[in-house]
C-alpha positions as CSV (number, residue, x, y, z in Angstrom):
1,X,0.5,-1.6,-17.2
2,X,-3.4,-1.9,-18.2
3,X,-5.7,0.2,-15.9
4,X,-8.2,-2.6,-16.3
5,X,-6.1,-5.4,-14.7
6,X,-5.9,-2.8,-11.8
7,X,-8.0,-4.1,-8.6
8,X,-6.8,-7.4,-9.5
9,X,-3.5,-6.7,-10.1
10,X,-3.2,-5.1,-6.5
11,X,-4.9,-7.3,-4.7
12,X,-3.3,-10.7,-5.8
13,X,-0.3,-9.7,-6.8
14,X,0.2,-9.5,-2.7
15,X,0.9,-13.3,-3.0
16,X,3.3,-13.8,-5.8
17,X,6.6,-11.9,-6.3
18,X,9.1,-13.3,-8.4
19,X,13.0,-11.7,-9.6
20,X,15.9,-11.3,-9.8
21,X,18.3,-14.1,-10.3
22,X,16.0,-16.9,-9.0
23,X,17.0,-20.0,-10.8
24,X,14.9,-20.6,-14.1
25,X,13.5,-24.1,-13.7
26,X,9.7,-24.8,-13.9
27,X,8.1,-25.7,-10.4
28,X,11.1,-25.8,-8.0
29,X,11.0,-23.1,-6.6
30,X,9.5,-24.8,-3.2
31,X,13.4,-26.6,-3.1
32,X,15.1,-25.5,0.1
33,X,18.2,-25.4,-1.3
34,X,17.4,-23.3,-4.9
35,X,15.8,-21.0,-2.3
36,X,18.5,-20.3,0.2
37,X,20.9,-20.1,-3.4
38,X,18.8,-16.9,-4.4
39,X,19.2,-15.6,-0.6
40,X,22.9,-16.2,-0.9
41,X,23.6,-14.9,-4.5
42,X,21.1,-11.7,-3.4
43,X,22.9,-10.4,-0.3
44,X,23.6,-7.4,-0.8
45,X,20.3,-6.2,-2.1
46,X,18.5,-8.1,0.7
47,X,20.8,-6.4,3.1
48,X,20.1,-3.1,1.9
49,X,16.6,-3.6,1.5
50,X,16.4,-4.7,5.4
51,X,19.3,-1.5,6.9
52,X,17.6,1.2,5.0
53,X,14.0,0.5,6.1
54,X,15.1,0.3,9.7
55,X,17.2,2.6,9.3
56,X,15.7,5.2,6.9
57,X,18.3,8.4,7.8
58,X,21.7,5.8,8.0
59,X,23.9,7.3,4.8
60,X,24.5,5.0,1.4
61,X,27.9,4.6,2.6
62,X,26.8,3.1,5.8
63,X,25.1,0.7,4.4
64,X,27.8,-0.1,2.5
65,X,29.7,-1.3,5.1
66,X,27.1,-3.5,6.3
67,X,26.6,-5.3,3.2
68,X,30.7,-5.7,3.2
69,X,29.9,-7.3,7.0
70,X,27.2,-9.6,6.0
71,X,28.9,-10.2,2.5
72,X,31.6,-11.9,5.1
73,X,29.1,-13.4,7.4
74,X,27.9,-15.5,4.3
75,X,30.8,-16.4,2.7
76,X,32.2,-18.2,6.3
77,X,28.7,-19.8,6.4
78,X,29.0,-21.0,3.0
79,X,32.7,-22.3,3.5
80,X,31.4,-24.0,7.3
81,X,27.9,-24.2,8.1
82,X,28.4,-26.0,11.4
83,X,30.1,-22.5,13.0
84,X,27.5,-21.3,15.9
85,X,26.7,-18.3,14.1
86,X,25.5,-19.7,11.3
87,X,22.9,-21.4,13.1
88,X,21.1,-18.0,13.9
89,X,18.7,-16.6,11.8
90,X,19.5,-14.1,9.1
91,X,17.7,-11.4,10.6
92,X,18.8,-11.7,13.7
93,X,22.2,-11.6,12.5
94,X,21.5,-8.3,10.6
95,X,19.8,-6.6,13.5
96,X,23.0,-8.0,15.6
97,X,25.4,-6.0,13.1
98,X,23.2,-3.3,13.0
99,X,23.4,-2.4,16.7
100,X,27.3,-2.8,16.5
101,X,28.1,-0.7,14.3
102,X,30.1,1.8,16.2
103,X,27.9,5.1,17.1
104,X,25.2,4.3,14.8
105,X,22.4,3.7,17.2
106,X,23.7,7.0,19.1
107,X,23.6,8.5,16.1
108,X,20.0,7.5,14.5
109,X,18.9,7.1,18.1
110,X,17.5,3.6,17.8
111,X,20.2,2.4,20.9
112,X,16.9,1.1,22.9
113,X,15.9,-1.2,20.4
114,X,19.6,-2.6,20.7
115,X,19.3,-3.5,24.5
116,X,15.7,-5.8,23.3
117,X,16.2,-9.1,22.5
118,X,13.9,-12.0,20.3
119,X,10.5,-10.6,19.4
120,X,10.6,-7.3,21.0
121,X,13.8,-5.9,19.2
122,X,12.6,-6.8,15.9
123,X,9.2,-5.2,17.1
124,X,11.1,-2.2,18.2
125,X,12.7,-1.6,15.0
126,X,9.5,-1.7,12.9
127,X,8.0,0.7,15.6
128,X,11.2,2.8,14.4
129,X,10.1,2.7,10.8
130,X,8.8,6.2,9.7
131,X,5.9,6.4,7.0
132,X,6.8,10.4,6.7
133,X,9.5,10.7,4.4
134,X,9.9,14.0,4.5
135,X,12.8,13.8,7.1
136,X,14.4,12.6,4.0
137,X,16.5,14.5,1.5
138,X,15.3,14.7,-2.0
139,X,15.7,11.6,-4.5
140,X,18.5,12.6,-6.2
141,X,17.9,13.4,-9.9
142,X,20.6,12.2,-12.9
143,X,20.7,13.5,-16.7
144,X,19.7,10.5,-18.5
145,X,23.7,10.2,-20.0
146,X,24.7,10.5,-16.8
147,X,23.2,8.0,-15.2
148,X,23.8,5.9,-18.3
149,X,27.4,6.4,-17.8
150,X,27.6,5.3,-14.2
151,X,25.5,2.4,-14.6
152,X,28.4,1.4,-17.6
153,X,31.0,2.1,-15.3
154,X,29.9,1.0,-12.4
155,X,27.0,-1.4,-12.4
156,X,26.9,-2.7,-8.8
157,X,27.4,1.0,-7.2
158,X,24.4,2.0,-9.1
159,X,21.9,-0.9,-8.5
160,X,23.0,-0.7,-5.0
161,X,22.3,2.7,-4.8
162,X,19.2,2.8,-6.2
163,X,17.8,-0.1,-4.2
164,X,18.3,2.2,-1.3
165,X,17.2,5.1,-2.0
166,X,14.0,3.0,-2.7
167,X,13.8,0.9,0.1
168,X,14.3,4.2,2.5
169,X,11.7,5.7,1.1
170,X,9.2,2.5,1.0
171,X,10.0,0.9,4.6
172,X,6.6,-1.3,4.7
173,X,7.2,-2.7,1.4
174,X,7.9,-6.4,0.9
175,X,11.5,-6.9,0.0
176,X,10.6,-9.5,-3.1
177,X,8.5,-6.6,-4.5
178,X,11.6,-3.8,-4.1
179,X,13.9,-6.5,-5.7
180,X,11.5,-7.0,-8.7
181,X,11.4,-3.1,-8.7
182,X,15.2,-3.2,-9.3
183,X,15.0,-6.2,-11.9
184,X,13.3,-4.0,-13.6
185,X,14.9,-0.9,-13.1
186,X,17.9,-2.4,-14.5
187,X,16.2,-3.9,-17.4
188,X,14.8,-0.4,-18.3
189,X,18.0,1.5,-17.6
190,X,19.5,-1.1,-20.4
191,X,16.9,-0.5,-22.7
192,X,17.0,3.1,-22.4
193,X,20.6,3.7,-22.6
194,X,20.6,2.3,-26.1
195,X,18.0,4.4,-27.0
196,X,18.8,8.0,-28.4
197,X,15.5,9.8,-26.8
198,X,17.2,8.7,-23.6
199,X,14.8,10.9,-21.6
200,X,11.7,10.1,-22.9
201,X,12.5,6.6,-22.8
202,X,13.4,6.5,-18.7
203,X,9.9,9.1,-18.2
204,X,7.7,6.4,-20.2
205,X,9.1,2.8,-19.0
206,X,9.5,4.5,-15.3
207,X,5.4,5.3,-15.1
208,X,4.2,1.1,-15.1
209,X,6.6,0.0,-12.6
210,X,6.4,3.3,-10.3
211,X,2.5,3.0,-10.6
212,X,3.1,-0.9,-9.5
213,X,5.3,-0.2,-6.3
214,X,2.5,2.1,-5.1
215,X,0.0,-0.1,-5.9
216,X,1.6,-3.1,-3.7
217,X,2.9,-0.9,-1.1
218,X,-0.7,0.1,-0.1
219,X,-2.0,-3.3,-0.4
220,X,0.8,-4.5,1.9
221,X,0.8,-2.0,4.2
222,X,-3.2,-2.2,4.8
223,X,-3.1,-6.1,5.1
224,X,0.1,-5.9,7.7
225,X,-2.0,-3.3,9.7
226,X,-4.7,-5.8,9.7
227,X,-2.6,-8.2,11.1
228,X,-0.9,-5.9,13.6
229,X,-3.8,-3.7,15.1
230,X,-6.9,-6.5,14.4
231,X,-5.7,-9.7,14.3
232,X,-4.7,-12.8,12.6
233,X,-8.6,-13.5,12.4
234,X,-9.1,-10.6,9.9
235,X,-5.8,-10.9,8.0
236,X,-7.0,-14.8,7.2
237,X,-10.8,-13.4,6.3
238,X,-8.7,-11.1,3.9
239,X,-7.1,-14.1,2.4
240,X,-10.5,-16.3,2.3
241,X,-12.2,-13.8,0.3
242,X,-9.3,-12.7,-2.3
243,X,-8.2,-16.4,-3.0
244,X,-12.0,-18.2,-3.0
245,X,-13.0,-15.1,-5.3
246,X,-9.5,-16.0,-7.7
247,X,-10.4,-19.7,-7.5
248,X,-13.8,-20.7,-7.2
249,X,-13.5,-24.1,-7.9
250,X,-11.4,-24.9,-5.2
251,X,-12.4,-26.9,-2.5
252,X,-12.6,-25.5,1.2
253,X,-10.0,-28.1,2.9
254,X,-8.0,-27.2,-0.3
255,X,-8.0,-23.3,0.6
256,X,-7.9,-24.2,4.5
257,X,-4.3,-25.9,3.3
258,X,-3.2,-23.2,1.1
259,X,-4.0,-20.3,3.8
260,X,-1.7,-21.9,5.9
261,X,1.4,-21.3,3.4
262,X,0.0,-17.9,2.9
263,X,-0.9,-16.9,6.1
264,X,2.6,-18.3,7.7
265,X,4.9,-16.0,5.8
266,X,3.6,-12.8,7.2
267,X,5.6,-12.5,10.0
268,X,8.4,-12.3,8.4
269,X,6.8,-10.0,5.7
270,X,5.1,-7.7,8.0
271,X,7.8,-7.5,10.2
272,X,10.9,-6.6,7.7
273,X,12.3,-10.2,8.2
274,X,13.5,-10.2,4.2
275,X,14.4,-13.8,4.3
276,X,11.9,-15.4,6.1
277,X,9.4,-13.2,3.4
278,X,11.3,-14.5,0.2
279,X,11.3,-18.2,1.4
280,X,6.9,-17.8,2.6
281,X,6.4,-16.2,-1.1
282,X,8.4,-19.0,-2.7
283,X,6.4,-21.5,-0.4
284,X,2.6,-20.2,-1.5
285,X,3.8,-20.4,-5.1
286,X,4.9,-24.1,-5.2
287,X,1.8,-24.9,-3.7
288,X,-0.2,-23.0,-6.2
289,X,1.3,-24.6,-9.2
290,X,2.0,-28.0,-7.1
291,X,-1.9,-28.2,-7.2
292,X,-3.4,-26.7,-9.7
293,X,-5.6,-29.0,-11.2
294,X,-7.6,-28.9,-8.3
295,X,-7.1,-24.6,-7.9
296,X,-7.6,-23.5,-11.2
297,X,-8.0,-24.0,-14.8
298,X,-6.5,-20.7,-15.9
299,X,-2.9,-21.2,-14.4
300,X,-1.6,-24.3,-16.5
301,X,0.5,-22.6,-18.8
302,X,1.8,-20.0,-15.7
303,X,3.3,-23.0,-14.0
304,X,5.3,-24.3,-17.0
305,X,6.8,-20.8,-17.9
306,X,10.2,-20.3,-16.5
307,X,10.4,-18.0,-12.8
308,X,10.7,-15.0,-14.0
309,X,7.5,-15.2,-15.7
310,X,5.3,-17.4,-14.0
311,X,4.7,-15.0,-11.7
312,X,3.3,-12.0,-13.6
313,X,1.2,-14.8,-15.6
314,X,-0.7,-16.1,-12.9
315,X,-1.2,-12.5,-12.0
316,X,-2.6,-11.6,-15.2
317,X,-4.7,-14.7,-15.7
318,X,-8.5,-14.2,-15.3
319,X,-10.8,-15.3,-12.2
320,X,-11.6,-19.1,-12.9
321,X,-15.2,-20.0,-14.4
322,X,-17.7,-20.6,-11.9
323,X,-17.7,-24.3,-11.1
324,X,-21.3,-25.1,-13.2
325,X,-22.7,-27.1,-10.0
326,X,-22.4,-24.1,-8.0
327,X,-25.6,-22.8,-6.7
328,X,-26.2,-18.8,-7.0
329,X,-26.5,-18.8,-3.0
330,X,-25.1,-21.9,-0.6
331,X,-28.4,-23.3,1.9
332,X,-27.0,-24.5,4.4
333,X,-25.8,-21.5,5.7
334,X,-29.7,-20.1,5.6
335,X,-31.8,-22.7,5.2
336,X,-30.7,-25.7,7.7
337,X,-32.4,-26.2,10.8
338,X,-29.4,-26.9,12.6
339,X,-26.9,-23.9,11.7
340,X,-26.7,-22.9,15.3
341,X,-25.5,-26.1,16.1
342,X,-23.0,-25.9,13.7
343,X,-21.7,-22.4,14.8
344,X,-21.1,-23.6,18.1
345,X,-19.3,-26.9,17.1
346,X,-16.6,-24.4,15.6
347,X,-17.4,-20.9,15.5
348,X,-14.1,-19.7,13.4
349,X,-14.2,-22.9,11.0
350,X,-18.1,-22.1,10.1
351,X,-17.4,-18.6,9.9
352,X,-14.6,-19.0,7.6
353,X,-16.3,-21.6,5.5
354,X,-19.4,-19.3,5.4
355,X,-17.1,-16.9,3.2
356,X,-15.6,-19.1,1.2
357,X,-18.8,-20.0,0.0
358,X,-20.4,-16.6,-0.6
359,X,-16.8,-15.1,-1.9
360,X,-16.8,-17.6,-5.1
361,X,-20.2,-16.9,-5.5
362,X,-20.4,-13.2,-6.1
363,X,-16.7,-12.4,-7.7
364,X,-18.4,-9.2,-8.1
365,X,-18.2,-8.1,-5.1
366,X,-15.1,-6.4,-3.2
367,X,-12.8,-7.7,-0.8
368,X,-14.4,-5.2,2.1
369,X,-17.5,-5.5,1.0
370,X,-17.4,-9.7,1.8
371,X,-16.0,-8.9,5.1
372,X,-19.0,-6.9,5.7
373,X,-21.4,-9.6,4.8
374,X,-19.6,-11.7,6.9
375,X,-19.7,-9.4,9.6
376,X,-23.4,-9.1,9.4
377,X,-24.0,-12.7,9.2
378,X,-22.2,-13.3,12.6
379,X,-24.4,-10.4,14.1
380,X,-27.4,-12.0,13.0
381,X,-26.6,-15.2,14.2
382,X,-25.8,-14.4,17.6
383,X,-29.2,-12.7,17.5
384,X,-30.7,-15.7,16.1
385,X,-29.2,-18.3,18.1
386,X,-30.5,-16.7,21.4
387,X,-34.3,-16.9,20.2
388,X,-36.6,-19.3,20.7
389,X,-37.0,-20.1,17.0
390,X,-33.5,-19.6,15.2
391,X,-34.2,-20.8,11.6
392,X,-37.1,-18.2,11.0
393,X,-34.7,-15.4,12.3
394,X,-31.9,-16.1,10.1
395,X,-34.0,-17.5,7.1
396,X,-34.0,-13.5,6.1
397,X,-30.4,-13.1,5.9
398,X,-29.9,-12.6,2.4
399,X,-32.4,-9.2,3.0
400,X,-29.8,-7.5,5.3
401,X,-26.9,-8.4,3.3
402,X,-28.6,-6.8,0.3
403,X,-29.5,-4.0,2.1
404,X,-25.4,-3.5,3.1
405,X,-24.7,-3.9,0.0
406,X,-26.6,-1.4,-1.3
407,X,-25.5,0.9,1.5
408,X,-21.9,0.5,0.4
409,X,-23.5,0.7,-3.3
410,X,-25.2,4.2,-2.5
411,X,-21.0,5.5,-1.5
412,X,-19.7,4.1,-4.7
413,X,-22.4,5.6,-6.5
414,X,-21.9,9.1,-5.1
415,X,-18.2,9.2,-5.0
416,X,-18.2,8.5,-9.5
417,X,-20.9,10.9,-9.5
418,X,-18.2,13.4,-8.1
419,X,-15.7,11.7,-11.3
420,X,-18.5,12.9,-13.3
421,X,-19.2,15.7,-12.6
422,X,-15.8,17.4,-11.6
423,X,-12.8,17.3,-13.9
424,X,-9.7,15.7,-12.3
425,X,-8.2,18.9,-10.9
426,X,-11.0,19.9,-9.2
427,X,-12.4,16.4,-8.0
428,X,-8.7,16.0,-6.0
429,X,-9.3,19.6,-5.1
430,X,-12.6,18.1,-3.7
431,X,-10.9,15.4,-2.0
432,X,-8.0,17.7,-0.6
433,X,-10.1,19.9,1.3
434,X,-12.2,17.0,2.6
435,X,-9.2,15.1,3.8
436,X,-7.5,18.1,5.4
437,X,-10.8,18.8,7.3
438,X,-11.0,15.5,8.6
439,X,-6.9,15.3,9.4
440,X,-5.3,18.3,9.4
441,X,-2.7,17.0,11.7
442,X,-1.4,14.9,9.1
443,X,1.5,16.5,6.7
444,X,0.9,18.5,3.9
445,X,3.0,15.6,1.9
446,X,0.9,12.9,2.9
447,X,-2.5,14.9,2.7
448,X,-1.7,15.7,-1.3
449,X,-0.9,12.1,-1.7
450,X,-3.7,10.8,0.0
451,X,-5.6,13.7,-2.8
452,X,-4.4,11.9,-5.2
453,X,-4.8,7.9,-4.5
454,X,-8.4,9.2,-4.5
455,X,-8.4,10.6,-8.1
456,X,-6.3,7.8,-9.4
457,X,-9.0,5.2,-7.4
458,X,-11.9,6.7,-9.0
459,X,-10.6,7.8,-12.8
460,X,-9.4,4.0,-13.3
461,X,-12.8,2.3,-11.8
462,X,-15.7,4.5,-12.5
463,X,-15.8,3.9,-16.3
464,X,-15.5,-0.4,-16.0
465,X,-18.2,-2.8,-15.8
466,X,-17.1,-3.4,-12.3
467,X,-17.3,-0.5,-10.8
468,X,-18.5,-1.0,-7.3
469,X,-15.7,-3.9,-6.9
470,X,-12.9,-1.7,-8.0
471,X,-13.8,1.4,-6.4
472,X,-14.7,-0.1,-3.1
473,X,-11.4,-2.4,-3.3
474,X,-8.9,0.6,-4.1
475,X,-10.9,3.5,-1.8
476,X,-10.3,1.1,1.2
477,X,-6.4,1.1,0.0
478,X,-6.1,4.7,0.1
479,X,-8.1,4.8,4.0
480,X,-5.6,2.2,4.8
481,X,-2.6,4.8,3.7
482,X,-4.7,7.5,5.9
483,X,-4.6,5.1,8.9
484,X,-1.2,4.0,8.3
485,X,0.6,1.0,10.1
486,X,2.9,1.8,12.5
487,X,1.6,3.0,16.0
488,X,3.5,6.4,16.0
489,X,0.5,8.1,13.9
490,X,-1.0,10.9,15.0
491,X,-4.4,11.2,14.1
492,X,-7.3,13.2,15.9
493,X,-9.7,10.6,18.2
494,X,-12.6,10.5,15.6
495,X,-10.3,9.5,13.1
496,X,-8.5,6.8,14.8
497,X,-11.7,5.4,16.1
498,X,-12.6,4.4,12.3
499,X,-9.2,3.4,11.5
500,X,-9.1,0.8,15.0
501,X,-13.1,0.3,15.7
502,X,-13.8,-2.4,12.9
503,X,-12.1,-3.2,9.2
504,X,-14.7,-4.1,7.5
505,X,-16.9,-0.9,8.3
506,X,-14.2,1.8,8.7
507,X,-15.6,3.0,4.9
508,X,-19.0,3.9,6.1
509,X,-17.4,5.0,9.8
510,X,-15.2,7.7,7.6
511,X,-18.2,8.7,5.2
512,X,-20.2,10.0,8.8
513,X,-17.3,11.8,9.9
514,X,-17.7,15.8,9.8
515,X,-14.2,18.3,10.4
516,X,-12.3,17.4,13.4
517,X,-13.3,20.2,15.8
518,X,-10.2,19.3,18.2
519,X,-8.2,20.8,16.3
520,X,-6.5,24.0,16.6
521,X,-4.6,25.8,13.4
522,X,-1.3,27.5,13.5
523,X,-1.6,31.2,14.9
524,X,0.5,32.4,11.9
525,X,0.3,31.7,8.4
526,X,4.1,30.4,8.0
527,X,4.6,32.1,5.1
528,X,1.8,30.8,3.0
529,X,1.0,34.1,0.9
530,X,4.6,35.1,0.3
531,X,5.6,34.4,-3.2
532,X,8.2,34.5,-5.4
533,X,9.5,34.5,-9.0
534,X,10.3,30.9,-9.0
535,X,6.9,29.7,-9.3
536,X,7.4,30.9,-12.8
537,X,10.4,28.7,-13.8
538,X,8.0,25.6,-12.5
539,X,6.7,22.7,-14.8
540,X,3.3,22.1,-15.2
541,X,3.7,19.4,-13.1
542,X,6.0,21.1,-9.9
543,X,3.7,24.1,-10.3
544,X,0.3,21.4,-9.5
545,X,2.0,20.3,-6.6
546,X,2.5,24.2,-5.4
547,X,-1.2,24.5,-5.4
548,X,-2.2,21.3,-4.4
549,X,0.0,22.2,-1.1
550,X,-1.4,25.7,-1.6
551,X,-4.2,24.3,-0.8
552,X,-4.0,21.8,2.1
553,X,-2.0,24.6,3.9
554,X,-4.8,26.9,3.6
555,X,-7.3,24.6,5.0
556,X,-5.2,23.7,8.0
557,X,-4.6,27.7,8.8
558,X,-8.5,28.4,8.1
559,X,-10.7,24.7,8.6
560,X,-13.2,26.6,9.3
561,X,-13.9,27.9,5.4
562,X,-16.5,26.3,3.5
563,X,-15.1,24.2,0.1
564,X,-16.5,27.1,-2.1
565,X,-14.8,29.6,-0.4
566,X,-11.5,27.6,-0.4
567,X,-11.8,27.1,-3.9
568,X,-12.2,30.6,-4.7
569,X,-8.8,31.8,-2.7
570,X,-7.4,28.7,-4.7
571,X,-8.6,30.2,-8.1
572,X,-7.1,33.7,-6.6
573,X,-3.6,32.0,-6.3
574,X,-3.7,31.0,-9.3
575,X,-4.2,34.1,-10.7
576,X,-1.7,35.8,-9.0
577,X,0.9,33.2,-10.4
578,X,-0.6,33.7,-14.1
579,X,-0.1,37.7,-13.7
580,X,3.0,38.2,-12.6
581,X,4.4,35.3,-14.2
582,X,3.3,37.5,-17.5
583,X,5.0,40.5,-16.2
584,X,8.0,42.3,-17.0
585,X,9.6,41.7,-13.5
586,X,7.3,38.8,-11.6
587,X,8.8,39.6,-7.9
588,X,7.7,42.6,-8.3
589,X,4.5,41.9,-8.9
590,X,4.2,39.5,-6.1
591,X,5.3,42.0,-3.8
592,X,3.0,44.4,-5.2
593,X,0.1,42.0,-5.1
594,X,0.7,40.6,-1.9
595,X,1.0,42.7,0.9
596,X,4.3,42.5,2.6
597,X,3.5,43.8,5.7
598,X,2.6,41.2,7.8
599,X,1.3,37.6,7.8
600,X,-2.1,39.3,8.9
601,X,-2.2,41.8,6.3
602,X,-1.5,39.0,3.8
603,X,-4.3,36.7,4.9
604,X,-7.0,40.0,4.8
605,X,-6.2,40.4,1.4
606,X,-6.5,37.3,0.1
607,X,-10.3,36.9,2.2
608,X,-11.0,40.3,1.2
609,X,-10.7,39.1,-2.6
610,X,-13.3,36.6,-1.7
611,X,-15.6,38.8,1.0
C-alpha cells in the first residue's frame, strides 16, 4: 500500500467497502435482492463478526454454536419467509440468540443488557464493547506450514477462526471492512502457501492489509464518536467536507441527496448492526456510480469494473479537477448584504452550504481544519448579525480564517520539525513521555500504541507536498484513538474536556494541555527494574516494545521527571540489557546490576545513575 495515497485512502475509504462473494455484475449492487443474497451466502462471517465484538471474551467454540443457530434461522427463512420470525430484524435476532444461550450472559456478565429491549439493548451491548484488549489472550501464532496445512485441511475452520480472533480484537470496526480483511487474508494465505519462502511471504503481504485495518479502524471509530458524543450535526459537517473536497464539481442539492445515503447507514455501522451496515455501504455506492456524470469525472472506469474492484478504484482515483467556473473564494457568503437574512431563513442549510463551498475550494486543506473554518464563520456571524452594520463586520472573514489557519499551520509546522530533528526512535520516545504525562491513567498498551500512530502520522506526511492536510488529517485520528468511543474511558478531567468540549478544536485544546496534576502514581514500582535473561532471547522488534513499555511505566511511577531525565534512565536500561546480554551468565549480571533488595533500592539506583 503506497504511503502517498495515505490521508486519502483513510479518509474515503470510510464510505466504500467491497468483498467477499458479492455478486460480480457492474452497478447492481443497489438491488435488494443481490444484497440480501451476499447477507445470506455470508452468515457465518457476519455472525461472527457481530458475537465476537459484543462479546469479546465468549470462546471460538461458542461462537460456533451460534453461527450453527443462525445458520438454521436462515435456512427456515429462506425455505418460508412469511414465518413471524423472519419478519424481525437480523440483529435483533442475533442479540435474541445471544442472550439465550444457556449461562453465557452469567458467564461474560452482560445478563443486564439481556433484560433491555429495542434501542437500549443494542445500546447496552456497544457500551459492553471494550477498546482494551488486553483482557485478551495473545493472538495465537502458527508456523507458516502449519497454518498452510490447516487452511488445506480445513478451510472453513480456519477462515472462521481467523475472522474472530480479528473481530474480538477490533470491536468498533465496520464489518464490511473485517470481511474484506478476510478476503484478503485468504487470498494471501493461497499465495503464500505455494510459495517456498513461506514465511517471508505471510510477514510481507500481511504489512498492507494490517497497515489498512488500522487505518479504517481509527477513521471509523473517530467518526462514530462524533456521532455518539457530538451529534448528527458534526458527523454530516464531516461528510460535507470529505465528499465536496473528493468531488468538487458536484452540485450542493446533488451532495445534500447523496449525504442522505451516507449519513443513513451509520446507525447500523456505529452501532454493530452488521446487516443494516453492509446494505447502507452498498446503498452510497450505487448512488455514486448511479450518478456520476454529475459527481465526478475520475470514477468512469471504477463503475464499469466488476465489485470486487470497483471499490478500491474509486478509492485510489484522484480528487476531481476544479470545476474551471469556480471562483478562488464564493461571495455570497462575505460579500452579500443580506447574509444575515439568509442564516436565519435556515441556519443548518446555510451553514452546510457555506462548507460545501469553501471545502471544494481549498482541497488543500484538512478535514478538521474546514470544520474549524466553519466554526469560526458561525462565531462571526452571530457577532455580526447582532450589530448595527452586519456586512462591514463579516466583510473581514477571510482575515480570521487565515489567521486559524495559520494557527493550526504553526502545530503542523512544529510537530515535522520534531520528524526532523529526532530520528524515529527517539521522536516516539518524545511522544511517549508526552502522552503518558498527559494520561497516565490510560494502559501502558494503549499509551505505546498511541506513541506510535504519532510516528507513523508524521514519517508518512512530513516529506509530501501536502503536508499540513495529511498531518493535520491523521494527528486528529490518533487524538480520536486517545479519546476513544465508548463511554467506559477513563481519562483525567482536562483530558476529557478536549476530547467532549468541541471537535473541531480539540487539536489546539490538547496542544495547551500541561501534565495532569490529579494524578497520583503507584506507591511501588511493580517490578519495573527487575530483569531477566530473556530480554536477551528478544527480537529487535519484541525487545522495542520492552523499552517502549519501559518507558511509559517509568513515567507513570515518576511524572514528575523532566523528558531529559527520562531519556537518560531510558539510555541506562538500555545499557543494562546490552551488558549483560554480552555476559557469560546475563541473570547474573542483572542481579548484580540491579539491586535486589527492594523496589526502593532499585529505583535509587537507577536515579542515582542519572543524579
Amino acid at each position: 500500500m503506497k504511503q502517498l495515497k495515505l490521508t486519502g485512502f483513510v479518509i474515503f475509504f470510510f464510505f466504500l467497502t467491497e468483498s467477499l462473494t458479492l455478486p460480480t455484475q457492474p452497478q447492481d449492487v443497489d438491488d435488494v435482492r443481490i444484497t440480501q443474497k451476499f447477507i445470506d451466502d455470508n452468515i457465518g462471517y457476519i455472525t461472527i463478526i457481530a458475537f465476537a465484538q459484543y462479546i469479546q471474551e465468549a470462546s471460538f467454540e461458542e461462537v460456533e454454536m451460534l453461527v450453527k443457530a443462525m445458520t438454521e434461522y436462515r435456512d427456515k427463512c429462506l425455505a418460508d419467509r412469511t414465518l413471524p420470525e423472519c419478519s424481525k430484524l437480523a440483529n435483533e435476532v442475533l442479540l435474541e440468540n445471544i442472550c439465550a444461550m444457556e449461562g453465557l450472559p452469567q458467564k461474560y456478565n452482560f445478563s443486564h443488557c439481556c433484560h433491555k429491549v429495542d434501542f437500549e439493548r443494542r445500546l447496552c451491548f456497544f457500551h459492553n464493547k471494550k477498546a482494551d484488549i488486553g483482557l485478551l489472550p495473545p493472538l495465537p501464532t502458527l508456523d507458516p506450514e502449519e497454518k498452510c496445512q490447516t487452511y488445506k485441511n480445513n478451510r472453513e475452520s480456519f477462515l472462521n477462526n481467523y475472522v474472530y480472533e480479528v473481530s474480538r480484537r477490533n470491536p468498533f470496526v465496520f464489518a464490511p471492512t473485517l470481511l474484506t480483511v478476510a478476503a484478503r487474508f485468504e487470498e494471501m494465505t493461497k499465495t503464500c502457501c505455494e510459495e517456498q519462502e513461506k514465511a517471508n511471504c505471510f510477514q510481507t503481504k500481511a504489512e498492507p492489509f494490517i497497515y489498512y485495518l488500522k487505518a479504517l479502524s481509527s477513521y471509523q471509530k473517530n467518526a462514530c464518536r462524533a456521532l455518539m458524543k457530538f451529534g448528527r450535526q458534526i458527523l454530516q459537517s464531516i461528510n460535507i467536507a470529505i465528499l465536496s473536497q473528493k468531488f468538487p464539481k458536484i452540485g450542493f442539492k446533488q451532495l445534500t441527496s447523496l449525504l442522505e445515503d451516507v449519513s443513513s447507514k451509520y446507525d447500523g455501522c456505529c452501532e454493530g448492526d452488521v446487516v443494516q451496515c453492509i446494505r447502507g455501504r452498498s446503498k452510497v455506492m450505487s448512488h455514486i456510480c448511479s450518478k456520476q456524470d454529475s459527481i465526478s469525472s475520475k470514477i468512469k472506469d471504477c463503475c464499469e469494473k466488476k465489485i470486487p474492484e470497483r471499490g478500491e478504484c474509486i478509492i485510489y482515483s484522484n480528487k476531481d479537477d476544479r470545476p474551471n467556473d469556480l471562483s478562488l473564494r464564493e461571495a455570497k457568503f462575505i460579500e452579500s448584504d443580506n447574509v444575515c437574512e439568509k442564516r436565519d431563513a435556515d441556519q443548518a442549510n446555510f451553514m452546510a452550504e457555506f462548507l460545501y463551498e469553501y471545502s471544494r475550494r481549498h482541497p488543500e486543506l484538512s478535514t478538521p481544519e474546514l470544520l474549524r473554518i466553519a466554526k469560526v464563520y458561525k462565531d462571526l456571524l452571530k457577532e455580526c448579525c447582532n450589530m448595527e452594520n452586519p456586512p462591514e463586520c463579516y466583510r473581514h472573514a477571510e482575515n480570521r480564517f487565515n489567521e486559524t489557519t495559520e494557527k493550526s499551520l504553526k502545530i503542523v509546522q512544529r510537530e515535522c520539525e520534531h520528524f526532523q530533528n529526532l530520528g524515529k526512535d527517539d521522536l516516539k520516545y518524545h511522544y511517549l513521555i508526552n502522552l503518558t504525562k498527559l494520561a497516565p491513567q490510560l494502559s501502558t498498551e494503549e499509551l505505546t500504541f498511541l506513541g506510535k500512530e504519532m510516528v507513523m502520522a508524521l514519517t508518512t506526511c512530513c516529506t509530501l507536498s501536502e503536508e499540513f492536510a495529511c498531518v493535520d488529517n491523521l494527528v486528529d485520528l490518533v487524538l480520536g484513538e486517545l479519546c476513544g468511543i465508548n463511554e467506559n474511558r477513563n481519562i483525567n478531567p482536562a483530558v476529557d474536556h478536549c476530547c467532549k468540549t468541541n471537535f473541531a478544536f480539540r487539536r489546539s485544546c490538547f496542544e495547551s494541555l500541561e501534565a495532569d496534576k490529579t494524578y497520583v502514581p503507584p506507591s511501588t514500582s511493580q517490578g519495573l527494574f527487575t530483569f531477566h535473561a530473556d530480554l536477551c532471547q528478544a527480537h529487535n522488534e519484541e525487545l522495542q516494545r520492552k523499552k517502549d513499555r519501559f518507558l511509559v511505566n517509568l513515567v507513570k511511577l515518576k511524572p514528575e521527571l523532566a523528558g531529559e531525565e527520562l531519556w537518560s534512565l531510558l539510555a541506562d536500561f538500555t545499557n543494562v540489557v546490552e551488558k549483560c546480554c554480552k555476559a557469560q551468565e546475563p541473570e547474573a549480571c542483572f542481579k548484580e546490576e540491579v539491586s535486589e533488595n527492594s523496589e526502593e533500592d532499585q529505583l535509587t539506583y537507577f536515579l542515582a545513575v542519572l543524579w
